[in-house]
MARBA-3410 file (N, C-alpha, C, O; in Angstrom, 1 decimal):
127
0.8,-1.2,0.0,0.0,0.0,0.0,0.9,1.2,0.0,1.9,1.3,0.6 ~ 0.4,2.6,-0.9,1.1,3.4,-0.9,1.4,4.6,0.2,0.5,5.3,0.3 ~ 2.0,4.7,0.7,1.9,6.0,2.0,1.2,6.8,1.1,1.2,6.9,-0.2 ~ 0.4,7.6,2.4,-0.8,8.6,2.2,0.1,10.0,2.7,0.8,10.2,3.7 ~ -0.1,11.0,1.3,0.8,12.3,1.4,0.1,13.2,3.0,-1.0,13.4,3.5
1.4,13.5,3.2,1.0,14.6,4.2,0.6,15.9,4.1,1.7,16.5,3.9 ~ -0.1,16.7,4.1,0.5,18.2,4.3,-0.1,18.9,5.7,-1.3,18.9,6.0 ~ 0.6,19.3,6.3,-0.1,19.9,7.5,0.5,21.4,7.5,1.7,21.6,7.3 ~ -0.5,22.4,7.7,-0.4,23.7,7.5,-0.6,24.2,8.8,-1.7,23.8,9.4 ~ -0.1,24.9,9.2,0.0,25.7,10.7,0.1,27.1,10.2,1.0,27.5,9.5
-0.9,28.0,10.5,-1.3,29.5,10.6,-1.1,30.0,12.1,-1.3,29.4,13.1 ~ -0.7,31.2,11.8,-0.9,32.0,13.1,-2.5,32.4,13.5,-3.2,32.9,12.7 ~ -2.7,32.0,14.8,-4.2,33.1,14.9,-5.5,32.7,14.2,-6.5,33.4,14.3 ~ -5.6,31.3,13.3,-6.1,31.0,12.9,-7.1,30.1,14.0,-6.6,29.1,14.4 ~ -8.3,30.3,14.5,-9.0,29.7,15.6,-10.2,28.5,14.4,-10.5,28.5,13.3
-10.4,28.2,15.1,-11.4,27.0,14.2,-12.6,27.8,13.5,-13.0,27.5,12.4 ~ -13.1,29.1,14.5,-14.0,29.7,14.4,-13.6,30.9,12.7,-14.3,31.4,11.8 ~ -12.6,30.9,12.7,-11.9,31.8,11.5,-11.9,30.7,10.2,-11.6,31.1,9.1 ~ -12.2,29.3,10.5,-11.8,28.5,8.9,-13.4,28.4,8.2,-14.2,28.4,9.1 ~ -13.9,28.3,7.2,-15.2,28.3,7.6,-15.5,26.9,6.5,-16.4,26.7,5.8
-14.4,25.9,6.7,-14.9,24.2,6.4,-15.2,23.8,8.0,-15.3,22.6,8.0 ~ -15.3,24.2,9.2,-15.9,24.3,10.6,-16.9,24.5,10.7,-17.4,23.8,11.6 ~ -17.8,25.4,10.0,-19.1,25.6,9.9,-19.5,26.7,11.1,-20.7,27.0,11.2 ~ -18.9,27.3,11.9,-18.8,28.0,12.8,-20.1,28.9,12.1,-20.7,28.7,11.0 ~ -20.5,29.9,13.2,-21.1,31.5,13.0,-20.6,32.6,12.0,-21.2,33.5,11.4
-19.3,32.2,12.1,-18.3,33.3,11.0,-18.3,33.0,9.5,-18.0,33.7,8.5 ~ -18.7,31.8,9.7,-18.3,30.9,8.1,-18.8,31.3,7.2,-18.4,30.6,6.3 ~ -19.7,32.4,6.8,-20.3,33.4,5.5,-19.2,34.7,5.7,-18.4,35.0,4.8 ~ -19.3,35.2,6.6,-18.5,36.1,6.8,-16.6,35.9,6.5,-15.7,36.7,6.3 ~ -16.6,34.4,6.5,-15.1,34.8,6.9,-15.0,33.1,5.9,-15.0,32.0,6.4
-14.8,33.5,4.0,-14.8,32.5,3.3,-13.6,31.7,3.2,-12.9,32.4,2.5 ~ -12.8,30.6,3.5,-11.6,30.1,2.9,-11.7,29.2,2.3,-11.4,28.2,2.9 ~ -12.1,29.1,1.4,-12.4,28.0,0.4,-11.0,27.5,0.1,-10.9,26.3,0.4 ~ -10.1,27.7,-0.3,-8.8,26.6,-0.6,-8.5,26.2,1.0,-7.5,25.6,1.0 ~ -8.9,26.4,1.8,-8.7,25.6,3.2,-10.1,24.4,2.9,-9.8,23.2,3.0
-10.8,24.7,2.7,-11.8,24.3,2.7,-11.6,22.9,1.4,-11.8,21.7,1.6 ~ -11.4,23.3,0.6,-11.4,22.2,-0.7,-9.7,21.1,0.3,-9.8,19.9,0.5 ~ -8.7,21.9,0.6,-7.8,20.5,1.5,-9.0,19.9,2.0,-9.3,18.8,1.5 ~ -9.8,20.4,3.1,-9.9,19.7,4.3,-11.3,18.8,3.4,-11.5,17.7,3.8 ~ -11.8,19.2,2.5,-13.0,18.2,1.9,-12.2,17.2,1.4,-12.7,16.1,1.8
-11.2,17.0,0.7,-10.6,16.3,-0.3,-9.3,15.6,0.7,-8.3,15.0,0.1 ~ -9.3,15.7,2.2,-8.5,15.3,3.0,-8.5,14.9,4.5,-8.9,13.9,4.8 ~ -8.1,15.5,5.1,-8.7,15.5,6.6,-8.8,17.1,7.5,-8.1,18.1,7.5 ~ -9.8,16.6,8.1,-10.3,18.3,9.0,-10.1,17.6,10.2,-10.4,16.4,10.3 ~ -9.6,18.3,11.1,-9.3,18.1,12.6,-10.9,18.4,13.3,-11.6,19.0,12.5
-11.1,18.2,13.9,-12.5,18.4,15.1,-12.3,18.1,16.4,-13.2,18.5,17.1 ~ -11.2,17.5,17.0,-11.2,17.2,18.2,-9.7,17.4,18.3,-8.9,16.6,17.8 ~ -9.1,18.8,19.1,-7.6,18.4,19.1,-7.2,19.6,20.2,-8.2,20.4,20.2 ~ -6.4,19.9,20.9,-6.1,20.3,21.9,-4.3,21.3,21.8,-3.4,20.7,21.2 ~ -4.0,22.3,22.2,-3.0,23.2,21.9,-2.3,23.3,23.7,-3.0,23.8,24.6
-1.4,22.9,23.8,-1.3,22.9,25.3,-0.2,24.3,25.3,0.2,24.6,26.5 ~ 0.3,25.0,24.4,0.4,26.3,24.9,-0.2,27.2,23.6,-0.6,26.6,22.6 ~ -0.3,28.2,23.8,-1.2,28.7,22.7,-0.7,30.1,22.2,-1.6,31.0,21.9 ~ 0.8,30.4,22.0,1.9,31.3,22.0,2.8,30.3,20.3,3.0,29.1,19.9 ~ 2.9,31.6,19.9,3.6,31.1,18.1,4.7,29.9,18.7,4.3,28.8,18.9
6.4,30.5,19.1,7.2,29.6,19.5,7.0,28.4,20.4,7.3,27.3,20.0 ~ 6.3,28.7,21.5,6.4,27.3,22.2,5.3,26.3,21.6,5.3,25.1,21.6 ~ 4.6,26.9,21.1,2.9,26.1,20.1,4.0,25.0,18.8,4.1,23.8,18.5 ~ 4.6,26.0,18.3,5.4,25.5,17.4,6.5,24.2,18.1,6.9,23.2,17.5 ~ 6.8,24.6,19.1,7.6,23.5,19.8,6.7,22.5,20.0,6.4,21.9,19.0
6.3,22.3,20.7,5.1,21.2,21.4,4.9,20.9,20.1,5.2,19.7,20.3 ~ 4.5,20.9,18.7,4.3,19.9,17.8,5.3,19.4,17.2,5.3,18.3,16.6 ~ 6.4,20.4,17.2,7.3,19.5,16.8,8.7,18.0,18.0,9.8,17.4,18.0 ~ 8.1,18.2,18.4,8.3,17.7,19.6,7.7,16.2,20.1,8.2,15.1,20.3 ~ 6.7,16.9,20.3,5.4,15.9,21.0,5.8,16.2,22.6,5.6,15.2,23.3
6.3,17.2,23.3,6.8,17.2,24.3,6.0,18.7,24.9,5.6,19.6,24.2 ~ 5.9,18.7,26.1,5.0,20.1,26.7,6.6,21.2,27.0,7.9,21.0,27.0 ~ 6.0,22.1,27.1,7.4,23.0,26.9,8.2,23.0,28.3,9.3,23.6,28.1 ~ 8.1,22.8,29.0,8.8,22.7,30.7,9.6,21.1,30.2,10.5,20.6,31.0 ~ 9.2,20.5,29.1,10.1,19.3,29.0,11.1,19.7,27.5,12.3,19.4,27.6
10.7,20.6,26.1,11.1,20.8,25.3,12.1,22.3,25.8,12.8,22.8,24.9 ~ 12.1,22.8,26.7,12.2,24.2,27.2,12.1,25.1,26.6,12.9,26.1,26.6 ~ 10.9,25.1,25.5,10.7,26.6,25.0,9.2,27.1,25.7,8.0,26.7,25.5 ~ 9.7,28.1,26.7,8.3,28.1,27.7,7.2,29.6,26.8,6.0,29.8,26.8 ~ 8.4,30.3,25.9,8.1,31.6,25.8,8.7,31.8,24.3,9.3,31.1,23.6
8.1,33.6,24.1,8.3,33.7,22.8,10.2,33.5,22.3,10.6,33.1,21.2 ~ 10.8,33.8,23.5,12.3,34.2,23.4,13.1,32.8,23.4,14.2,32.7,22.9 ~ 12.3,31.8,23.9,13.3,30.9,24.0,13.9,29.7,22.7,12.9,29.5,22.0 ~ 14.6,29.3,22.4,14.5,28.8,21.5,14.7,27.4,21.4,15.5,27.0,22.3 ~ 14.2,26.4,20.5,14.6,25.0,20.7,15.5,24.7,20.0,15.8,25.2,18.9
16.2,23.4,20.9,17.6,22.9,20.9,17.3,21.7,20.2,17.2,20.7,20.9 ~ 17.2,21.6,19.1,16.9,19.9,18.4,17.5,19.1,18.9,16.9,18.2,19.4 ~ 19.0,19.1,19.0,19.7,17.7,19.2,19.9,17.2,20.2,20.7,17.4,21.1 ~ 18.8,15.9,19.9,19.0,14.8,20.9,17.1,15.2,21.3,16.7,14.4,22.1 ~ 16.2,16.0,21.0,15.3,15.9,20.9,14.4,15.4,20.2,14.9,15.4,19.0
12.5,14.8,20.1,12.3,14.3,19.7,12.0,15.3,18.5,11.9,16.4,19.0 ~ 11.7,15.2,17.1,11.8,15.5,16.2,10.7,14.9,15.0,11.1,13.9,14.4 ~ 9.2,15.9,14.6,8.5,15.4,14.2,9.1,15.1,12.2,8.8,14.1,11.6 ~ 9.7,16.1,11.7,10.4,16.0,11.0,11.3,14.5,10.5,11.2,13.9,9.4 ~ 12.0,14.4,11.5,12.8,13.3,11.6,12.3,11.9,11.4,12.7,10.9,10.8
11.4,12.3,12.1,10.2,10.8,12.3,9.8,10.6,11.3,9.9,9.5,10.9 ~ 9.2,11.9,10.4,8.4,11.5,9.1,9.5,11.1,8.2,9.0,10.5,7.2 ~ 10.9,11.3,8.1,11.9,11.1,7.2,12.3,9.6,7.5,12.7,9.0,6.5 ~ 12.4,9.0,8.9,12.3,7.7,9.1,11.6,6.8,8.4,12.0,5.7,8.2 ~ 10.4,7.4,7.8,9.0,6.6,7.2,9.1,6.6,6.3,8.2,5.9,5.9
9.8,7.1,5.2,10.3,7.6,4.0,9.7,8.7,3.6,9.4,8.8,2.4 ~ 9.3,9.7,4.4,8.8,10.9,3.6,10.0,11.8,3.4,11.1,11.7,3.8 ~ 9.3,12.8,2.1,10.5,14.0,2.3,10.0,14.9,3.1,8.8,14.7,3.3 ~ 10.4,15.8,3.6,9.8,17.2,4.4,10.4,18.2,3.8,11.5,18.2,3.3 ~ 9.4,19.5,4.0,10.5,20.3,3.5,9.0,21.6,4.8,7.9,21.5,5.3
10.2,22.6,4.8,9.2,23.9,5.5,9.1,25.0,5.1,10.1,25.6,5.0 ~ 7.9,25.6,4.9,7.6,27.2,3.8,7.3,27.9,4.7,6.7,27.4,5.7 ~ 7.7,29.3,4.7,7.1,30.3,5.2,8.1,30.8,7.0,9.3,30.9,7.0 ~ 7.4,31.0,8.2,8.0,31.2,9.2,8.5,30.0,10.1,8.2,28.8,10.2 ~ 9.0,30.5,10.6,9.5,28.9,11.6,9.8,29.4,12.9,9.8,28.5,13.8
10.2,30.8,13.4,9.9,31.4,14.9,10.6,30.3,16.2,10.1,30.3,17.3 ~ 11.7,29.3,15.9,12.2,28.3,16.8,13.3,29.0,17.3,13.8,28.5,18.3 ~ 13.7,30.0,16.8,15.3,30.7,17.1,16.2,29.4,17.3,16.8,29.2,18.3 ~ 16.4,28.4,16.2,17.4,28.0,16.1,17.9,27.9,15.0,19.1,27.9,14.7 ~ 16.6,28.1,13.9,16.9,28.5,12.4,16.8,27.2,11.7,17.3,26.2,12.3
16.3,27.1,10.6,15.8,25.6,10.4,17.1,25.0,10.0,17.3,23.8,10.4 ~ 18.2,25.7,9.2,19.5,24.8,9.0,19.9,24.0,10.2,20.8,23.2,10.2 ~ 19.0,24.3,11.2,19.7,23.5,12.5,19.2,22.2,12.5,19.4,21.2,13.2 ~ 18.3,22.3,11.5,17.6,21.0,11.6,18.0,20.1,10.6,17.6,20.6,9.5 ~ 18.7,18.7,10.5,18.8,18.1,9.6,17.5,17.4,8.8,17.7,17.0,7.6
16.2,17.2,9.3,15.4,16.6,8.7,14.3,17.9,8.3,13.1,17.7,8.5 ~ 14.6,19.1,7.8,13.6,20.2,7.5,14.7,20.9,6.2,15.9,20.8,6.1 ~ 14.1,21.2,5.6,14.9,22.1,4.3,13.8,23.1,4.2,12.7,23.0,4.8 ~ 14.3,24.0,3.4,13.5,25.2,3.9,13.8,25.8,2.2,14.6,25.2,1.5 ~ 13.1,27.0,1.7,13.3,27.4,0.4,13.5,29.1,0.8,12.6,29.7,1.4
14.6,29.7,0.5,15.0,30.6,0.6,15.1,31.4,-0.6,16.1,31.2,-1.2 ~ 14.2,32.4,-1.1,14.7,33.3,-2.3,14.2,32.0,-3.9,14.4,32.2,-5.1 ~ 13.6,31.0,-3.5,13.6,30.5,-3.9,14.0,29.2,-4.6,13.3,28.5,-5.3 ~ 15.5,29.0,-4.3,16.8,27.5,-3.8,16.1,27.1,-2.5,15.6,27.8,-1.6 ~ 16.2,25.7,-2.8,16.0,24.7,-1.6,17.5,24.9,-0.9,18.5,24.8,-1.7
17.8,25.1,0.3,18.6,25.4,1.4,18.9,23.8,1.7,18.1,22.8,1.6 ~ 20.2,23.7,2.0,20.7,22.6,2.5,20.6,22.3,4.0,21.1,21.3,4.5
END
């Protein structure tokens, strides 16, 4: 059987109530249709839980799987130390995926730090 492609997209500020494949009260008001066509043609989350709720440490905690008093990024300032930590990246490259990461990353370690993330800069894939 063939592995099933990933994509998972993380927005800032983006509350359930702002996507409107949720169906929320907002959802005329507040249209995202290419969010909307992923999540029809893929999967939509409904039950899921943010145990800090701050860009950096939020961002830690998923890449991780760890709460931040264990990954030590408690705050916007602090930054995570990959090595030797658990690494969702990593994991998926174990499995044979590729990964790659667009856009912000807010970890203050800089993704070059990460061997299983590549990143596109100016438009070159970064080593």
């Amino acid at each position: 059987m063939r592995q099933p492609n990933i994509l998972y997209i993380m927005s800032d500020d983006h509350a359930a109530n702002a996507i409107s494949c949720y169906g929320s009260r907002l959802a005329a008001a507040f249209q995202t249709p290419n969010i909307d066509r992923i999540a029809n043609e893929g999967a939509c989350l409904s039950n899921f839980f943010c145990t800090n709720a701050i860009c950096t440490p939020a961002r830690a905690n998923i890449m991780t799987g760890q709460y931040g008093h264990i990954n030590g990024v408690r705050t916007l300032d602090d930054a995570w130390r990959p090595a030797g930590s658990p690494n969702l990246a990593a994991e998926l490259q174990g499995a044979g995926y590729d990964t790659a990461l667009f856009g912000k990353w807010h970890l203050h370690c800089g993704a070059r730090a990460l061997t299983a993330i590549r990143t596109l800069q100016r438009g070159t894939a970064a080593p």
